[in-house]
C-alpha positions as CSV (number, residue, x, y, z in Angstrom):
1,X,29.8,20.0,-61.8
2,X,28.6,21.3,-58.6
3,X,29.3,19.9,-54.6
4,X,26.0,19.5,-52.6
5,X,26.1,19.1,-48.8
6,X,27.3,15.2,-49.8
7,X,29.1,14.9,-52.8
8,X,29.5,16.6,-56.5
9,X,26.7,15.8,-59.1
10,X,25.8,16.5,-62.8
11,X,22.7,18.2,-63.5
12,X,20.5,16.7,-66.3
13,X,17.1,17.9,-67.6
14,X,14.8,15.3,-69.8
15,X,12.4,16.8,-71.9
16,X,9.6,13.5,-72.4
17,X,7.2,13.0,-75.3
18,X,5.3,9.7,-76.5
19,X,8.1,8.7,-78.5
20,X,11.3,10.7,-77.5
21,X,13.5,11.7,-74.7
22,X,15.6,15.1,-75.5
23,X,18.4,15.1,-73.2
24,X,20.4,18.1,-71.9
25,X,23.4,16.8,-69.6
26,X,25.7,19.2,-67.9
27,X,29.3,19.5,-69.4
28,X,32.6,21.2,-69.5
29,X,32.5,25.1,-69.1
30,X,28.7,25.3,-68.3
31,X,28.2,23.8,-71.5
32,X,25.4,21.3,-72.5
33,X,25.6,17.7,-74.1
34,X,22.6,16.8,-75.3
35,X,21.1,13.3,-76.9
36,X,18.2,11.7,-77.8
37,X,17.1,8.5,-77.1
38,X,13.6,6.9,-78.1
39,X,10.8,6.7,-75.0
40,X,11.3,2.7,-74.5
41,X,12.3,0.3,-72.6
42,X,15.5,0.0,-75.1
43,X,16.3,3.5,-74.7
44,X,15.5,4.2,-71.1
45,X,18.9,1.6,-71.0
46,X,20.6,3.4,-73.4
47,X,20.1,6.7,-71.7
48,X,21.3,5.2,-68.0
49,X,24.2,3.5,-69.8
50,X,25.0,7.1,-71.6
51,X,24.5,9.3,-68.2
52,X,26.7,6.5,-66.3
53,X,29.5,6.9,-68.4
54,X,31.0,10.0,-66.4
55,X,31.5,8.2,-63.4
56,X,29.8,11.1,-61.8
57,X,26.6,11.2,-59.5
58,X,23.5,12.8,-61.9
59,X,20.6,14.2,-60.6
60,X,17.8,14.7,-63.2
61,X,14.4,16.6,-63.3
62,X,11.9,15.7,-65.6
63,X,7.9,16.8,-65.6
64,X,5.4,14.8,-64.7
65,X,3.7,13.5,-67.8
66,X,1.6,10.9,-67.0
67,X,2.3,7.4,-68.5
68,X,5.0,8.7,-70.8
69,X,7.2,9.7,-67.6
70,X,6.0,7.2,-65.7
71,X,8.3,4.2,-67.1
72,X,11.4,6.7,-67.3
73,X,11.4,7.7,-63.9
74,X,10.9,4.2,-62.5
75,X,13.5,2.9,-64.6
76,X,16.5,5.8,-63.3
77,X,15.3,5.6,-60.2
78,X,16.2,2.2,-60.0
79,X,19.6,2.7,-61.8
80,X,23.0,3.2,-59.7
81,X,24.4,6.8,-59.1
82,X,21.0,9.2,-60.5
83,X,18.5,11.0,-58.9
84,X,15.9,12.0,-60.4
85,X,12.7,14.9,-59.6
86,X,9.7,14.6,-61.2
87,X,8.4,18.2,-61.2
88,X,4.8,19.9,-61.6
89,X,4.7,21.4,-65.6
90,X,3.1,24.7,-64.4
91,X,6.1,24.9,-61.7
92,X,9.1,24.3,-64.8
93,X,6.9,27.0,-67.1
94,X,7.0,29.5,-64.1
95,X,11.1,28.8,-64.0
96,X,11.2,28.7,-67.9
97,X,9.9,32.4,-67.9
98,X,12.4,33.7,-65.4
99,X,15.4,32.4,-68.2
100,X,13.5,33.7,-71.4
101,X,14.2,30.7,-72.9
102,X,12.8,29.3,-76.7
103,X,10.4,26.8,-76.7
104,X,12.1,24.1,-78.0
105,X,12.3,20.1,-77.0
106,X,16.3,20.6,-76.5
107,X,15.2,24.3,-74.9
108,X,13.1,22.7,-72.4
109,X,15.8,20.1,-71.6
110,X,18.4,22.6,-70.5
111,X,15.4,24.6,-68.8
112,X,15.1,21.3,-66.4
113,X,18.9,21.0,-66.4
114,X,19.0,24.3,-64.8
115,X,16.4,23.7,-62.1
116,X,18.3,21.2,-61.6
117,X,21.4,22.5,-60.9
118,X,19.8,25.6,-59.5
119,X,16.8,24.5,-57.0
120,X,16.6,22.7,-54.2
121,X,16.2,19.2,-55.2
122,X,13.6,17.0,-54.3
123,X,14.0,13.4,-54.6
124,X,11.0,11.5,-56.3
125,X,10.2,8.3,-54.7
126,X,8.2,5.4,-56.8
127,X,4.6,4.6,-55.7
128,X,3.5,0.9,-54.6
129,X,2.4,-1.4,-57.5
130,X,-0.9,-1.4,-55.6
131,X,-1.3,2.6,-55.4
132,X,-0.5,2.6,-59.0
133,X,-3.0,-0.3,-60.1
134,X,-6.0,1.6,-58.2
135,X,-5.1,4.8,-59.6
136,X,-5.3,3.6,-63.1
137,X,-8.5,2.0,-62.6
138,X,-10.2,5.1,-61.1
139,X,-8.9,7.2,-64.0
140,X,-10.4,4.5,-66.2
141,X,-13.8,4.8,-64.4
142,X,-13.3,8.4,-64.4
143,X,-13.1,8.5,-68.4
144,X,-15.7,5.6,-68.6
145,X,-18.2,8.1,-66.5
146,X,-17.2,11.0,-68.7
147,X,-18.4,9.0,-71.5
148,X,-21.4,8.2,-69.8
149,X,-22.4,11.6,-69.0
150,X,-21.9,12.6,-72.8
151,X,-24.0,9.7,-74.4
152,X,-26.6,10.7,-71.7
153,X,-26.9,14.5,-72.6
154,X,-27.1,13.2,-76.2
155,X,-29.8,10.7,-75.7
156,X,-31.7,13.2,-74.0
157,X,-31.4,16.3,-76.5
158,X,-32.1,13.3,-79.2
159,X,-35.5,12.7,-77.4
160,X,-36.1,16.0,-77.3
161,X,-36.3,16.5,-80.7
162,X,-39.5,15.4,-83.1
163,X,-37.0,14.5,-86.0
164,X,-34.8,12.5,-83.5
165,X,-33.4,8.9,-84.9
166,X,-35.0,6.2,-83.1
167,X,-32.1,3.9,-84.6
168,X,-29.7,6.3,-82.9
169,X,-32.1,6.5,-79.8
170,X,-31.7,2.8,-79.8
171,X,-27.7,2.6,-80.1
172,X,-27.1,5.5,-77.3
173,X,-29.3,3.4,-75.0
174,X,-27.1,0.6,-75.5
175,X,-23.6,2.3,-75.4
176,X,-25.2,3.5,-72.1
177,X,-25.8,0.4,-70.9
178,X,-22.5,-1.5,-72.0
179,X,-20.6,1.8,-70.2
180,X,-22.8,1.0,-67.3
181,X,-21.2,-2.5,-66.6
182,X,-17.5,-1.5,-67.4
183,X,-17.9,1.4,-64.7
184,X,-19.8,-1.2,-62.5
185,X,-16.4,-3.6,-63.3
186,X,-13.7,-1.2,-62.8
187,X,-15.0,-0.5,-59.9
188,X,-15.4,-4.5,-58.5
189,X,-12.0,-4.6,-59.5
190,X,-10.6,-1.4,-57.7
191,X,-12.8,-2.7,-54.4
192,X,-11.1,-6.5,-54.6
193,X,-7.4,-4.6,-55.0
194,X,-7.8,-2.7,-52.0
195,X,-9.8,-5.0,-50.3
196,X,-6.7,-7.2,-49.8
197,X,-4.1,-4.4,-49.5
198,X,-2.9,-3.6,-45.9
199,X,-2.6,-0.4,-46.8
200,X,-5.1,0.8,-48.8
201,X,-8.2,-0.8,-46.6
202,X,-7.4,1.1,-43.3
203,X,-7.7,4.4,-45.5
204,X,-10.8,3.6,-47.8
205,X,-12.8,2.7,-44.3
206,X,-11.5,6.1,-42.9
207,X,-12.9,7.9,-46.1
208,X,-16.4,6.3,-45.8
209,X,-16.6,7.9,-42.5
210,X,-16.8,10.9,-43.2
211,X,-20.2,12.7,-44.0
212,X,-20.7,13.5,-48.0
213,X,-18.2,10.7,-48.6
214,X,-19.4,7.7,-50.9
215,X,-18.1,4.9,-52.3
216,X,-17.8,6.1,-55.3
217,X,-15.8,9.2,-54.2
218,X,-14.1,7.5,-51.7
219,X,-12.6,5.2,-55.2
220,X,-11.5,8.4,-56.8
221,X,-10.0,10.0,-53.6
222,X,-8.0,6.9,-52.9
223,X,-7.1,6.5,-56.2
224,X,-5.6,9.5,-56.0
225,X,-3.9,10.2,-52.6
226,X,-1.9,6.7,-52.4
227,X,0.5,7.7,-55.0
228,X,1.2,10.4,-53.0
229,X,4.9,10.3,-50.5
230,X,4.5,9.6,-46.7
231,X,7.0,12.7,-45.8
232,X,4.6,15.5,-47.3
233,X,3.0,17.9,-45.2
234,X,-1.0,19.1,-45.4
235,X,0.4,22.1,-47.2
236,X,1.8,20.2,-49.5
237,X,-0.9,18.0,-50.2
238,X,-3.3,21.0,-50.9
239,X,-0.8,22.5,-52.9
240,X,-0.3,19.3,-55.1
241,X,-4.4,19.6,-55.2
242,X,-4.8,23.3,-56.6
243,X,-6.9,24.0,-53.9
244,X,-4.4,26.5,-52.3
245,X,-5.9,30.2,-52.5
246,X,-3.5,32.5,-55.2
247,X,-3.8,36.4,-54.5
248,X,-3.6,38.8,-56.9
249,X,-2.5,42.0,-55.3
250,X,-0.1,44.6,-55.9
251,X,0.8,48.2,-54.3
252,X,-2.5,50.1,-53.5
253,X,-4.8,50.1,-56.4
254,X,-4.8,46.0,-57.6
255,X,-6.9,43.8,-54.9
256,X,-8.2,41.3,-56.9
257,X,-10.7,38.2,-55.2
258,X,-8.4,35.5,-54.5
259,X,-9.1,32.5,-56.1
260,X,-7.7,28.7,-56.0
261,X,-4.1,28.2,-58.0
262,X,-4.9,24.7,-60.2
263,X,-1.8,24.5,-60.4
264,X,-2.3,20.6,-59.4
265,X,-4.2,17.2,-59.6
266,X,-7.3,17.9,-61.3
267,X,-8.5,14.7,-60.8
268,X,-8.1,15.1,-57.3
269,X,-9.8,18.6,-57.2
270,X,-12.7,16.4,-59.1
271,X,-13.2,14.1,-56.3
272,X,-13.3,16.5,-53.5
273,X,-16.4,18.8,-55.5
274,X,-19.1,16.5,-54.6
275,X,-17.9,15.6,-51.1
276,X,-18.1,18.9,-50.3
277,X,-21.6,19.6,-52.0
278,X,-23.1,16.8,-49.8
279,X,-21.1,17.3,-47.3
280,X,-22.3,21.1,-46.2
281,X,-25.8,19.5,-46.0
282,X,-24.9,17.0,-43.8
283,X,-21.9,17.8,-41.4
284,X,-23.0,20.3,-38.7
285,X,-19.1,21.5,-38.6
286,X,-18.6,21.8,-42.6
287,X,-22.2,23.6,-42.6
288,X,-21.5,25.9,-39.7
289,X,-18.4,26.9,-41.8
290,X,-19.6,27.2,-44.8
291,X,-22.2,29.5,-43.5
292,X,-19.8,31.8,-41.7
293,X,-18.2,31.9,-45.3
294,X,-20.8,33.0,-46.8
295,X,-22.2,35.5,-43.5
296,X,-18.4,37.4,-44.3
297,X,-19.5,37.9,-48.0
298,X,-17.7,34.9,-50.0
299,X,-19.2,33.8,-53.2
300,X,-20.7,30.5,-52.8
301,X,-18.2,28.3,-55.0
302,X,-15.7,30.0,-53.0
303,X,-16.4,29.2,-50.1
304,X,-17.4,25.3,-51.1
305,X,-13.8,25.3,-51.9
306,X,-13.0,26.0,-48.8
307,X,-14.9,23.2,-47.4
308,X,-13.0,21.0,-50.2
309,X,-9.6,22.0,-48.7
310,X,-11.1,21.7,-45.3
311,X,-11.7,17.8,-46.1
312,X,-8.3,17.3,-47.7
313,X,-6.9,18.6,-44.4
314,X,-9.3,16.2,-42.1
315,X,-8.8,13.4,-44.5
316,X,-4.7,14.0,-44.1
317,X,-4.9,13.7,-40.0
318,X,-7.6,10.6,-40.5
319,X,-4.7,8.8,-42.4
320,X,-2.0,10.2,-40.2
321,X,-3.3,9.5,-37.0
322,X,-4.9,6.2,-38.2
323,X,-8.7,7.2,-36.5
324,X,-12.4,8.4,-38.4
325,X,-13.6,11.6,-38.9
326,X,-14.4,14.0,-36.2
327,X,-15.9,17.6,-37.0
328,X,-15.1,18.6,-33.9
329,X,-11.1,18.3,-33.8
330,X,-11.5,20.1,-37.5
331,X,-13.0,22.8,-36.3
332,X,-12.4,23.2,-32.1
333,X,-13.2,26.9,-31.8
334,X,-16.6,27.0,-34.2
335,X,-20.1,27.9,-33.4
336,X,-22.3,25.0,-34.3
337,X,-25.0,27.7,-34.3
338,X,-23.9,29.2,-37.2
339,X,-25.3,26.8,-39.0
340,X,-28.6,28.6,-38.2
């Protein structure tokens, strides 16, 4: 048991998988109690009932998993006297390596025990039903445009080719067009959802202000930055992005090009490519830095992700401070000429 700056609290780490939860609950002596409990509704209970049993305060971190962390962490969040963190995977592997641990389900559990008990603790706070609904439906289109892009390259190598099926010609042509209208769907669905969310339609009319913006990116960006807490800073939100530069240097002789971490939303990173593509073309202020990028020798993907973390930066104070985009608050001190 350990005293925090309020009160003592157990440390717990839950290792999730589709159909199990491997439990590592902090016990006498530094010891570990660990159970298992099935990745339901029925066990989420059973595991609340189990960790309330000591009377203690628990505080638990868990990684993010998608949909098969999802319904755990909503469920002990909402359960009297636990806390729980939902934590990055890549940030629990970079603690995992530090305690030489075996890679085991009850391993990992008493890895995310310790961080735990160890690191500062971060509470996680559930998303709005609505931030949830539009982010599943954006994935959705995301997969469904995936899809799209597949059965198109294969249509068009098919074509291509003089001993090409035309019966398969025919059925590619029609999976195209049946993916067409579920995209064109999802995506009615996702405008109608925000469309009456007080929330959500302030920031999607903020988005489609700003140049290389569309609708459709301006779905996947939303879909993506509700779910994320009020409190966060900018740094954090480019962290949670990947888009934050890693360096790789060390003593005199290793100065390697620094290059963006990933250690974040891909989906996220996704939505911001095209933005920036278009918006480097179109934006005097994103061009003119762009341009002095590449004037001080940057490769050119690099410095486009530089204008990606640029937008995630202006699209943070456009939420913040409630008002469209402006180039020139992003970039005061810039020579539009450089654009030249």
């Amino acid at each position: 048991m350990h005293k925090s700056s309020a009160e003592a609290f157990l440390s717990c780490g839950i290792d999730v998988s589709a159909a199990q939860l491997v439990v590592a609950l902090e016990g006498e002596g530094g010891s570990w109690r660990q159970r298992s409990f099935t990745n339901r509704a029925g066990g989420h209970q059973a595991l609340i009932r189990w960790l309330q049993k000591s009377g203690e305060r628990v505080r638990i971190c868990l990684e993010a998993t998608g949909r098969y962390s999802l319904d755990l962490a909503l469920a002990l969040h909402a359960a009297s006297g636990i806390e729980v963190a939902v934590l990055n995977p890549k940030l629990v592997h970079a603690f995992a390596v530090t305690l030489c641990r075996s890679k085991t389900d009850p391993a990992d559990a008493q890895v995310l025990a310790e961080y735990a008990r160890r690191m500062a603790f971060q509470p996680w706070h559930p998303p709005r039903a609505a931030a949830l609904e539009l982010r599943a439906i954006t994935r959705h289109i995301a997969a469904l445009t995936q899809q799209h892009t597949q059965q198109s390259n294969r249509l068009h190598a098919l074509s291509a080719s003089s001993t090409g099926s035309g019966w398969v010609r025919q059925d590619l042509k029609r999976s195209l067009r049946d993916l067409e209208r579920r995209m064109e769907k999802m995506r009615g669905a996702a405008l109608a959802l925000i469309a009456k969310d007080a929330e959500l339609h302030p920031r999607w009319a903020r988005l489609l202000s700003m140049p290389g913006i569309g609708e459709i990116s301006a779905l996947s960006l939303l879909g993506e930055l509700a779910l994320l807490a009020p409190g966060l800073s900018v740094r954090q939100w480019v962290a949670h992005s990947g888009l934050d530069p890693a360096h790789h240097d060390s003593g005199s002789s290793v100065h390697k090009r620094a290059r963006i971490s990933r250690a974040g939303n891909r989906y996220l990173r996704r939505a911001l490519y095209m933005p920036a593509l278009v918006a480097v073309r179109r934006d005097p202020h994103l061009r003119a830095f762009y341009q002095a990028l590449l004037a001080r020798h940057k490769a050119k993907l690099q410095a486009l992700m530089a204008v990606a973390r640029k937008m995630l930066h202006a699209i943070f104070g456009m939420f913040r401070g409630n008002a469209d985009y402006d180039g020139s608050r992003l970039f005061p001190g810039l020579e539009l000429a450089a654009a030249a």
